[in-house]
N, C-alpha and C positions, 0 to 999 in steps of 0.2 A: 595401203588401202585408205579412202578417204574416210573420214569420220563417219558415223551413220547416225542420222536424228531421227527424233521419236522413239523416246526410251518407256514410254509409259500408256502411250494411247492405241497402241495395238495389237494385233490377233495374231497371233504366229497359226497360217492355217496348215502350213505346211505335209506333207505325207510321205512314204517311202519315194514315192514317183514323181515328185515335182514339190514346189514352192508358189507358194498363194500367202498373201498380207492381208488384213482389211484393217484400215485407219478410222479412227474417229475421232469425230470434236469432242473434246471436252467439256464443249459449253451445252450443245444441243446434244449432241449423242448420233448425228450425222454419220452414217458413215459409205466411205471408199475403198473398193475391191482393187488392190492390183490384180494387171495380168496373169495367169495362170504361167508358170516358166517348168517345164520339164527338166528333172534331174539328171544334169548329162553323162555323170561317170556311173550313175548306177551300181553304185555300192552300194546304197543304202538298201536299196533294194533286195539284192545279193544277200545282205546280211542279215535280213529279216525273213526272206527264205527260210538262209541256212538253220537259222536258229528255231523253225518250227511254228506251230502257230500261235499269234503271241494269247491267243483268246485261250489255249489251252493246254499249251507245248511247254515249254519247259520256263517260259515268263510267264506264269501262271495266271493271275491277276489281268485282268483289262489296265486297271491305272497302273501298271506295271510294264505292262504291253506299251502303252502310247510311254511310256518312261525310253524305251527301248530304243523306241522311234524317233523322240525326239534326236535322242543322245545318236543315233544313228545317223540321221539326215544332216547334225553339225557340222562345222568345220566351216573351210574356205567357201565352200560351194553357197553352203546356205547363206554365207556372209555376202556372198557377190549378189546371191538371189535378190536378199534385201537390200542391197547397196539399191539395185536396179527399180525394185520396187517404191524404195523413199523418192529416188530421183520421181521416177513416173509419178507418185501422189503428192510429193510437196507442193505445187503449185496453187493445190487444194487447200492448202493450210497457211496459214503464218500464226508464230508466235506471240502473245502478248508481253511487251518491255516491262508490261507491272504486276501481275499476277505469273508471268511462265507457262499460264496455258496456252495447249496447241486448240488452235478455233479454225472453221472451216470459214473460208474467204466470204462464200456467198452470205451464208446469213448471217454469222456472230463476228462479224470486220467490220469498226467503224473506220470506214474509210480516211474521216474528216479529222478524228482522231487518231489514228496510229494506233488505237488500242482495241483488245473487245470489245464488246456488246455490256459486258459485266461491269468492266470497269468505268465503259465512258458512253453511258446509253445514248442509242440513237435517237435524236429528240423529235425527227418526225414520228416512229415508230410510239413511244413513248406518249405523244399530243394524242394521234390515234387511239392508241389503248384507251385514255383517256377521257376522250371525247366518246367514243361509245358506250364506255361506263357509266357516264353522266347520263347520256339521253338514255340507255336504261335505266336509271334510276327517275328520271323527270317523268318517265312514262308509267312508272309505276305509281310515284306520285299523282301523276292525274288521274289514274283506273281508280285509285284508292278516292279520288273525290268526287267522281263520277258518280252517278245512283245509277245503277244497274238493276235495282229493283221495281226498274217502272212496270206498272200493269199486270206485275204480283201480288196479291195480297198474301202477307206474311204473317200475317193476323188468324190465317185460315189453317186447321187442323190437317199436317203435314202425313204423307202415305200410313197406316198401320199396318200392322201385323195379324190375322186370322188368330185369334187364341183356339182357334180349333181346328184348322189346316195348315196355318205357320203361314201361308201365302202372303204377299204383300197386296194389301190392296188399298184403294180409295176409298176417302175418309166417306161414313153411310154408317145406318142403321144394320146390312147386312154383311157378310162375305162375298164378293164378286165369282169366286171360287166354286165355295160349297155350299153357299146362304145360310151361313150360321150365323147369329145376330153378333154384331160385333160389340156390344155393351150390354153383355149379361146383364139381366135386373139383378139388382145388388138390395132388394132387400122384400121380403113376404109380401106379397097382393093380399094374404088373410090378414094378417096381425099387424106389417107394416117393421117387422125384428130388419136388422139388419143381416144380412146374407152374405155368404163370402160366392166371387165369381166361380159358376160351375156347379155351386152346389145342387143337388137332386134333392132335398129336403129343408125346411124351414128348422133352424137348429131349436126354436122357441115353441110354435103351432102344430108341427111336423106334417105342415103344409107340403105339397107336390110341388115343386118349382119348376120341373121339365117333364113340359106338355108329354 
């Protein structure tokens, strides 16, 4: 039998009933389903029958169960499955001469180099990346120099808070809300003491403060 490659980038999907691969790059994480291949001597089948059910039967264990299976579905059969499966997906792939990773042709082959993506970046790809980098940054730089503040005045008392509904409202004398004065008098109409906001009595005069 001929050698079989891809010893590390793929999925043994395999089951009692047939044989399933899926390959991937190493670089990007791409990946390629072989064809589904039906198991033709059906033994493995047979033997996972016989042996009960592996979820509860006498392979007690699930990761025990799929242990069963595997070891079940080996042999030649599975060897040919994959022979057939690498043939169908290598075309997908080639090797790098300087790293050993398997890379999928389309996006991580630099053609021009003989090599991946990692080792010998593609310099239009690369100018690109970089080129959009920049002009995002040049555009931020101009936002940042830009006044955006025209025809705001920023100088002007920004939304409050209701200290007596919580509501947000616009800056004023009242509540838009519930009209409760938004700047409690903070200190005695009698005496003139200072007042803490809210209070119902003058801490000094024992003035009324709320009409």
């Amino acid at each position: 039998m001929a050698r079989i490659e891809f010893t590390d980038n793929y999925q043994d999907l395999s089951t009692e009933t047939g044989f399933q691969f899926k390959f991937v790059c190493e670089t990007c994480g791409n990946g390629y389903m072989s064809s589904w291949q039906a198991n033709k001597t059906g033994i493995a089948g047979s033997v996972v029958r016989a042996a009960g059910n592996i979820f509860g039967g006498v392979f007690g264990r699930a990761s025990h169960g799929s242990y069963e299976i595997q070891k079940a579905i080996g042999g030649p059969e599975h060897d040919r499955a994959l022979e057939a499966a690498v043939a169908e997906i290598r075309p997908q792939f080639l090797q790098c001469k300087r790293c050993g990773q398997w890379v999928c042709h389309e996006i991580c082959w630099n053609n021009d180099r003989s090599l991946c993506k990692n080792c010998a970046p593609i310099l239009q790809r690369e100018l690109a990346a970089v080129q959009a980098q920049i002009t995002v940054d040049q555009a931020q730089q101009k936002l940042r120099e830009t006044d955006l503040t025209a025809g705001i005045d920023v100088t002007a008392e920004a939304t409050v808070s209701c200290p007596s509904c919580g509501a947000e409202t616009a800056p004023g004398k009242f509540c838009s809300e519930c009209g409760a004065a938004l700047k409690p008098k903070s200190e005695c109409p009698k005496c003139g003491a200072k007042t803490a906001p809210g209070a119902k009595f003058c801490p000094e005069c024992g003035q009324r403060l709320v009409p």
